[in-house]
Backbone bond lengths (Angstrom), bond angles and torsions (degrees), N, CA, C in turn:
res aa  C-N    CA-C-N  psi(-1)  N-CA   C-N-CA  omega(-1)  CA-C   N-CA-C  phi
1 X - - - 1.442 - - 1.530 108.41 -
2 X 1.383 120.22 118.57 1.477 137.03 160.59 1.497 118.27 -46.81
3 X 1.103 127.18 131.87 1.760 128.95 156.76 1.187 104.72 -94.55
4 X 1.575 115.56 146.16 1.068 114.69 155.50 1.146 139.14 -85.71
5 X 1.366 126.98 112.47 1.786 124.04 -157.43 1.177 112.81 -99.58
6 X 1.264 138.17 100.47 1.573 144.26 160.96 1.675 126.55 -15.04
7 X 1.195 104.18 -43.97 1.204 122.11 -176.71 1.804 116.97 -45.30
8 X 1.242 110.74 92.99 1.449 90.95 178.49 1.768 118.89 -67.37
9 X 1.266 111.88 158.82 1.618 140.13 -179.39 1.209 108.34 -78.21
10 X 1.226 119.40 95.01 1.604 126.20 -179.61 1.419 104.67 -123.76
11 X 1.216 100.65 139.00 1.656 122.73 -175.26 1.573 94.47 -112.38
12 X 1.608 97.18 152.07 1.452 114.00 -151.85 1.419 112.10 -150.16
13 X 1.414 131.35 69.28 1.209 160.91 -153.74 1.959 109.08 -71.09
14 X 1.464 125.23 113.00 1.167 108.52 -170.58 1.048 107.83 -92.01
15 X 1.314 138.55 4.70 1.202 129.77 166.29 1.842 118.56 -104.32
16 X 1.100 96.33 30.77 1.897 107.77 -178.06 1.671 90.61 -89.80
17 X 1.152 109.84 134.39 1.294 137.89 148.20 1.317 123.30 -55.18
18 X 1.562 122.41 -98.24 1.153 126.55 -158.68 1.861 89.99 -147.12
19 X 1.121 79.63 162.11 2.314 95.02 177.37 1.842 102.02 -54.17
20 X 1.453 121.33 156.17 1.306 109.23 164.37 1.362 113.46 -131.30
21 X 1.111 111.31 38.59 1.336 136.91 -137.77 1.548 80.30 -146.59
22 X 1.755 134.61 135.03 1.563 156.69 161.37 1.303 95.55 -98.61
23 X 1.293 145.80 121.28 1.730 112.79 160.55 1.508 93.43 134.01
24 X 1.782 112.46 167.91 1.385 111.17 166.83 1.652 106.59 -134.47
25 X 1.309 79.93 152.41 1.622 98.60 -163.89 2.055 93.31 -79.93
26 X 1.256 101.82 129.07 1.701 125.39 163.56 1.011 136.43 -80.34
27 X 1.436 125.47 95.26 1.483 130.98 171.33 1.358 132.42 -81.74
28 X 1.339 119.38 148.55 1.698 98.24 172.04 1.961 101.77 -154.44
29 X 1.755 92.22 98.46 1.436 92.92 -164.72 2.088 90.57 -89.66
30 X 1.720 78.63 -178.56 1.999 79.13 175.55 1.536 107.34 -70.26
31 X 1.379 111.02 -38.81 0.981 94.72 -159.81 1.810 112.35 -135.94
32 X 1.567 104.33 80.21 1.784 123.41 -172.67 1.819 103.51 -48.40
33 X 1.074 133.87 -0.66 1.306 124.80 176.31 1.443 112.55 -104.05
34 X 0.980 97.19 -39.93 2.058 100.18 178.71 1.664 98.80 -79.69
35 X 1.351 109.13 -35.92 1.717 82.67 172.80 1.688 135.19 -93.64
36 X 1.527 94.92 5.43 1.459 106.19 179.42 2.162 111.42 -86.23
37 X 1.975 89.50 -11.74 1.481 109.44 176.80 1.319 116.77 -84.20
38 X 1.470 119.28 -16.93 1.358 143.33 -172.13 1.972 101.65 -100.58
39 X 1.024 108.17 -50.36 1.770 122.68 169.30 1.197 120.61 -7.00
40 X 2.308 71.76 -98.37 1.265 115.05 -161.56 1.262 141.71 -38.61
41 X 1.567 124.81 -33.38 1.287 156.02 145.44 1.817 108.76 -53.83
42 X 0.749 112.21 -22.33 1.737 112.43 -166.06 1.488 118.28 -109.70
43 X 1.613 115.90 -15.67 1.334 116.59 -178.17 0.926 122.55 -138.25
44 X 1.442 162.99 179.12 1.063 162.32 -134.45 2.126 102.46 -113.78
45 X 0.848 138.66 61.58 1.455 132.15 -169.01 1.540 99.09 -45.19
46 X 1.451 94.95 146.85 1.179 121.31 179.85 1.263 93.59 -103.66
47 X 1.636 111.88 -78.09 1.626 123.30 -154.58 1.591 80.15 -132.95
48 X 1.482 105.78 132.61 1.191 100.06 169.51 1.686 117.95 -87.18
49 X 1.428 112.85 -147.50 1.552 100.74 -178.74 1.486 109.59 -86.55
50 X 1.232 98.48 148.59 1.855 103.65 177.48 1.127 104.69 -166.52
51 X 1.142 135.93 142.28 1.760 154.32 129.53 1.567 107.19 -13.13
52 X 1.026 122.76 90.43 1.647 108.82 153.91 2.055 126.71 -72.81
53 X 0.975 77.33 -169.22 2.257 96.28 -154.03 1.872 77.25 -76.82
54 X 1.612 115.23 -53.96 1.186 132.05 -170.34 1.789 111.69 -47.53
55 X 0.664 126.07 -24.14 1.877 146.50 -160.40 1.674 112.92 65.89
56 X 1.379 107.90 58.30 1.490 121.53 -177.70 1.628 104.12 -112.56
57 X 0.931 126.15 155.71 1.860 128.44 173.77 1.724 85.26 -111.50
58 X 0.817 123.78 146.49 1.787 135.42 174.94 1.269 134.90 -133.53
59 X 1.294 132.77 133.12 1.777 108.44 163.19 1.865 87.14 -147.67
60 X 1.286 111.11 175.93 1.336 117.55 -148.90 1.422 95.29 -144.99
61 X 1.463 148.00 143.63 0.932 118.92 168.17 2.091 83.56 -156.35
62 X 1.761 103.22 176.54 1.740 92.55 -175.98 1.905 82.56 -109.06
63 X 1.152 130.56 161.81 1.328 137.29 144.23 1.685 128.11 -71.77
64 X 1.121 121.47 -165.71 1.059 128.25 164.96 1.525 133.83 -56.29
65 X 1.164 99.46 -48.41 1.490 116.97 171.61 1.792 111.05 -60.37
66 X 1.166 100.26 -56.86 1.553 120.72 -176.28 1.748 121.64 125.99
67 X 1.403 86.91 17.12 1.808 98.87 160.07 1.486 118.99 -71.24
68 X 1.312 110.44 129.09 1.513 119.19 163.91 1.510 99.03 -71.10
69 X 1.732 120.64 141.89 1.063 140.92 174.63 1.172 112.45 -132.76
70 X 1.217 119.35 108.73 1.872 115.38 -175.76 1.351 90.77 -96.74
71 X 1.827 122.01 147.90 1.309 117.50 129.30 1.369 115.75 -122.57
72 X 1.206 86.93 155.87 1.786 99.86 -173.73 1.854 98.22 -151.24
73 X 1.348 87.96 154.71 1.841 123.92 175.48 1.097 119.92 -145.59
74 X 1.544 99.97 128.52 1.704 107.75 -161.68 1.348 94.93 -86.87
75 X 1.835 108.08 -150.41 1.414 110.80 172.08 1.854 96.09 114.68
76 X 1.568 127.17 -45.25 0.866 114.93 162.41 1.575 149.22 -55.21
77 X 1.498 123.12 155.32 1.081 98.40 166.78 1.523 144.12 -119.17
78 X 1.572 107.47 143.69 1.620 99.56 -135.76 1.734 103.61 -63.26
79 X 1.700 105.80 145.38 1.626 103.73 -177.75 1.740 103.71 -52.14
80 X 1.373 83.87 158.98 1.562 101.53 165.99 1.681 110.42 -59.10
């Protein structure tokens, strides 16, 4: 029997320079709390998790390379 592991599969190149990529890359898993628990410990946080104004749940983190990776899950509702 398989688990399902949150953790995304990132490849990690030693001869990469710098990002070529301006901008951050957008995620939107089912479930932004179990994988921000799986993360958080493992990557560099950007923004940790929080509720935005927008009705998004969020956390931000850079990878290996040096890409920003947000994930977020909506469903909330945005503050007044």
């Amino acid at each position: 029997m398989s688990r399902y592991n949150p953790l995304p599969r990132i490849l990690c190149f030693d001869d990469f320079e710098s990002p070529c990529l301006t901008g951050t890359i957008y995620l939107y898993p089912d479930d932004v709390d179990a994988l921000w628990e799986a993360l958080k410990n493992h990557a560099e946080v950007i923004q940790a998790l929080q509720n935005t104004y927008y009705g998004l749940r969020e956390f931000a983190v850079k990878d290996c390379n040096g890409y920003i990776l947000s994930f977020g899950q909506g469903g909330l509702d945005p503050l007044p």
